[in-house]
Every structure is written in C-alpha cells, then in structure tokens.
VOBA-1610 file (N, C-alpha, C; in pm, whole numbers, padded with zeros to 5 digits, always signed):
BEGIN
Unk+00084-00118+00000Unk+00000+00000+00000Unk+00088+00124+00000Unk+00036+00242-00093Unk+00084+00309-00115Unk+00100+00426+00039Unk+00203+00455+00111Unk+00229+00587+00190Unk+00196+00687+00204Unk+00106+00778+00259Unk+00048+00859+00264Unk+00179+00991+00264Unk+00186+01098+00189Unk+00261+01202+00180Unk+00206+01354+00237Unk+00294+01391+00308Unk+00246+01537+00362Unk+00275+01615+00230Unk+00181+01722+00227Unk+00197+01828+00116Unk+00311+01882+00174Unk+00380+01953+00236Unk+00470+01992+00322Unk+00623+01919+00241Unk+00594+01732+00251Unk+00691+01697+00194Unk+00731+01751+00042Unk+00647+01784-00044Unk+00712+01820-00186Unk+00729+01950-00201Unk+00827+01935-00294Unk+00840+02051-00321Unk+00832+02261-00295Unk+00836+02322-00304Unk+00736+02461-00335Unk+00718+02442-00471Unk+00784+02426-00571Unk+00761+02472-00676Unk+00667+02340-00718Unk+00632+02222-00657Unk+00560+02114-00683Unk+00411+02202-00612Unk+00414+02262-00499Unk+00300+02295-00430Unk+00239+02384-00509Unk+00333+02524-00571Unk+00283+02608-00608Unk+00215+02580-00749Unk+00283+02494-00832Unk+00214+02456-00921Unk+00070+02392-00897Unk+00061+02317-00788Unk-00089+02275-00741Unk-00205+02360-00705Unk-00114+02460-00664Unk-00210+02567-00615Unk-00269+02634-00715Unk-00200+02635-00868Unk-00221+02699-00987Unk-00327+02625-01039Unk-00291+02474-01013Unk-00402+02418-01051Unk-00585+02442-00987Unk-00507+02418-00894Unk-00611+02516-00768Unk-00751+02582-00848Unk-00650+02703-00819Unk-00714+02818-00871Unk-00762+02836-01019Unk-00727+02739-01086Unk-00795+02724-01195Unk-00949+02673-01170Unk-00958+02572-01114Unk-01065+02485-01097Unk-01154+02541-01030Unk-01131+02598-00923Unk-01180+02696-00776Unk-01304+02758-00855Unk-01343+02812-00967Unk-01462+02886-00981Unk-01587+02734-01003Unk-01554+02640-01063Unk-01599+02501-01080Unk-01665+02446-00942Unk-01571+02435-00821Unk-01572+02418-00713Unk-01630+02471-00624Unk-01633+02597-00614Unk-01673+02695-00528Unk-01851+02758-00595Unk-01832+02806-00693Unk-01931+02853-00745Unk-02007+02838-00860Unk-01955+02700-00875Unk-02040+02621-00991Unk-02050+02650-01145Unk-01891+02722-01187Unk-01917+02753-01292Unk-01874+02628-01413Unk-01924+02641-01516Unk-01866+02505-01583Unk-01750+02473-01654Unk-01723+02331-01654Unk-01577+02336-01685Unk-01532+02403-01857Unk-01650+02358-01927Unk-01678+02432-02048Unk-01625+02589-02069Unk-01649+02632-01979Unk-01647+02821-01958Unk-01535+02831-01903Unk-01458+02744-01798Unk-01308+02758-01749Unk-01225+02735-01843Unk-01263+02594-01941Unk-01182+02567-02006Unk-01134+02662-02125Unk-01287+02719-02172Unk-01248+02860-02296Unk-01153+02958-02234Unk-01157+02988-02102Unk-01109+03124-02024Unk-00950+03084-02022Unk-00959+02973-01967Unk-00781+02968-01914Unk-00730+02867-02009Unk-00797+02815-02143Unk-00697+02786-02258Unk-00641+02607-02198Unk-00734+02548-02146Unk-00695+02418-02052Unk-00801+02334-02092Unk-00742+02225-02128Unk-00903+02160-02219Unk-00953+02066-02125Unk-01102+02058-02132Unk-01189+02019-02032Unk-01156+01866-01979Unk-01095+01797-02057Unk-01048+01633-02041Unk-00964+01711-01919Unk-00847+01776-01939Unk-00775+01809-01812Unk-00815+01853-01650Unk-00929+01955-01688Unk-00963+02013-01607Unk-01072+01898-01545Unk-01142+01793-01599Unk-01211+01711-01531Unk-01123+01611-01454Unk-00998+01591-01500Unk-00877+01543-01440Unk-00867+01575-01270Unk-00817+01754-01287Unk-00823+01787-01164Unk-00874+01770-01102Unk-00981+01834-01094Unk-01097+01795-01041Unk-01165+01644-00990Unk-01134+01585-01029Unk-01089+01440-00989Unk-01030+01430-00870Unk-00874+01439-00920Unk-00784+01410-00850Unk-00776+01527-00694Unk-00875+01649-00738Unk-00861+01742-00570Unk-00926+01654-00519Unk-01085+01625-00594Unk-01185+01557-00464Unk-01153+01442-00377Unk-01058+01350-00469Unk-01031+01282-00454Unk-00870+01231-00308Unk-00746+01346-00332Unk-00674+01310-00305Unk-00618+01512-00220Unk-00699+01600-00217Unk-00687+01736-00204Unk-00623+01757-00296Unk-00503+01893-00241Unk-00414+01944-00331Unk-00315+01844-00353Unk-00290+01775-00261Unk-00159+01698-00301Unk-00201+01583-00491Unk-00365+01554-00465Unk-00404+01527-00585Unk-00393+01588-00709Unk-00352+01741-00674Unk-00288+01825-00809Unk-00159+01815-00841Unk-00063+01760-00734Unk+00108+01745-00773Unk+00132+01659-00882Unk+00188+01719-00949Unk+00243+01644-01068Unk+00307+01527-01066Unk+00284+01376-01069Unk+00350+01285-01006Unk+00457+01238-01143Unk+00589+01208-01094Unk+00707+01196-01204Unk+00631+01024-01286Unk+00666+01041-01380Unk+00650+00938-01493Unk+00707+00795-01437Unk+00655+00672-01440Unk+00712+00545-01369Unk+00782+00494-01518Unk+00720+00554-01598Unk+00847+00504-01735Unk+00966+00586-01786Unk+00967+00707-01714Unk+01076+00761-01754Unk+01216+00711-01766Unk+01253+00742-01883Unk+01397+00731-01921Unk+01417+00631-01988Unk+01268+00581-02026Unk+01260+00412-02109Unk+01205+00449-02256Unk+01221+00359-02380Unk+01127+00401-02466Unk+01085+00246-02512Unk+00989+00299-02525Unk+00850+00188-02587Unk+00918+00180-02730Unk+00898+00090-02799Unk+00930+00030-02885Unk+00843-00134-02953Unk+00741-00106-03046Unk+00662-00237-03088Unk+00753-00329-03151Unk+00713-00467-03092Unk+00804-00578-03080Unk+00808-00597-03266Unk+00762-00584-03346Unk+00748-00570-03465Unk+00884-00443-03541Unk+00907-00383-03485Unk+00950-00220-03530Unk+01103-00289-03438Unk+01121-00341-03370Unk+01236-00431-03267Unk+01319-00475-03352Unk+01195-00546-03374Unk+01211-00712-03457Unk+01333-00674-03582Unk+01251-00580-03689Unk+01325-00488-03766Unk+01465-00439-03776Unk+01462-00379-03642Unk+01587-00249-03657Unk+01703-00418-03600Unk+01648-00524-03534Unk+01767-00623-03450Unk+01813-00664-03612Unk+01722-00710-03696Unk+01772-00773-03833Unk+01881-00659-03991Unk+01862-00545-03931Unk+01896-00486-04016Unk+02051-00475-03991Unk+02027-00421-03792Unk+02188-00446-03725Unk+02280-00584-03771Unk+02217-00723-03761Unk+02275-00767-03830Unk+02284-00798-03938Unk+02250-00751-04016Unk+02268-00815-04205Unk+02424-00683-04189Unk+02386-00567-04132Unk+02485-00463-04129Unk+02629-00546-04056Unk+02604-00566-03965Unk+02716-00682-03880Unk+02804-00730-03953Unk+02678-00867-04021Unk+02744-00935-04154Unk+02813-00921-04243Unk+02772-00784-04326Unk+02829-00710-04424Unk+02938-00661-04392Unk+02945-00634-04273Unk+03065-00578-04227Unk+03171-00652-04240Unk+03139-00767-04155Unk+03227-00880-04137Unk+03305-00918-04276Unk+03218-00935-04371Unk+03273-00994-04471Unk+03378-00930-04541Unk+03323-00772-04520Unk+03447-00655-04596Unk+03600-00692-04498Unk+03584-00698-04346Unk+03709-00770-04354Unk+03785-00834-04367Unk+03679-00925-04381Unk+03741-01065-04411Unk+03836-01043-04552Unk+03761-00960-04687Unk+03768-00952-04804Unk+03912-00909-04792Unk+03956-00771-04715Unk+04044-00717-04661Unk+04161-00778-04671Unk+04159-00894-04562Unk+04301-00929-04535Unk+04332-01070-04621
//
C-alpha cells in the first residue's frame, strides 16, 4: 500500500504549481461555474480540467502534484519495429564482417 505524503513533503515549486491548478478549478468548485467556460477562459481543455478535479476531490491538493512518470527514461518500442531495426543491425554486422574478411 501506497504511503500517505504530507503536502509539506514536496516541493514549493511542486506545491505552487498545485495551487495553480487550484485556482484554476476553484470557480468550478466553489461557485459552480462550468468546466466548459473555465476551459475557454484559461486555454486548458476540459479532459484536463475534469482530471483535476478528480484528483482534488479525490486526493486534495496533493491530488494536483504532478506525479514523475514510472516510465521515464525508457522508450517503448513495438516488438514488430524491434524485430526490424535487430535484423537490419545484423545483415549490417554481416556485411561488415565480410568486408574484412575480403580485406586481409
């Protein structure tokens, strides 16, 4: 089970960004305006902003922190498109090989 985190623990610049998020949503929240009308105003498309909104009711502000990527620094690659680039390395290998061979 996942650890419960104090807002406190991240960041400022993780908080303050939440708070941005915040205050985006806050007229939605507070005074019922729609996400339709936030989303034209502050240029944030409504898939996102129903996001937030989600994730405040759900988890508060700390539900607005940007959580880092669990795939970062990896790239996806279809086993097909793999498959490819492994066969080309070697026919290239091969070819190689043989020019030395030719060589000496």
């Amino acid at each position: 089970m996942e650890s419960k985190r104090l807002l406190s623990s991240y960041s400022e610049t993780n908080r303050q960004i939440a708070m941005e998020k915040y205050y985006i949503i806050q007229p939605y929240l507070i005074d019922g305006v729609s996400i339709k009308e936030i989303s034209s105003i502050k240029s944030v498309s409504k898939r996102t902003l129903h996001y937030w909104v989600k994730q405040y009711q759900a988890h508060g502000l700390i539900g607005l922190i940007t959580k880092p990527r669990s795939d970062l620094g990896t790239i996806r690659v279809d086993d097909l498109i793999r498959h490819e680039v492994e066969q080309i390395h070697l026919s290239v290998e091969a070819a190689r090989d043989s020019l030395v061979i030719g060589i000496k």
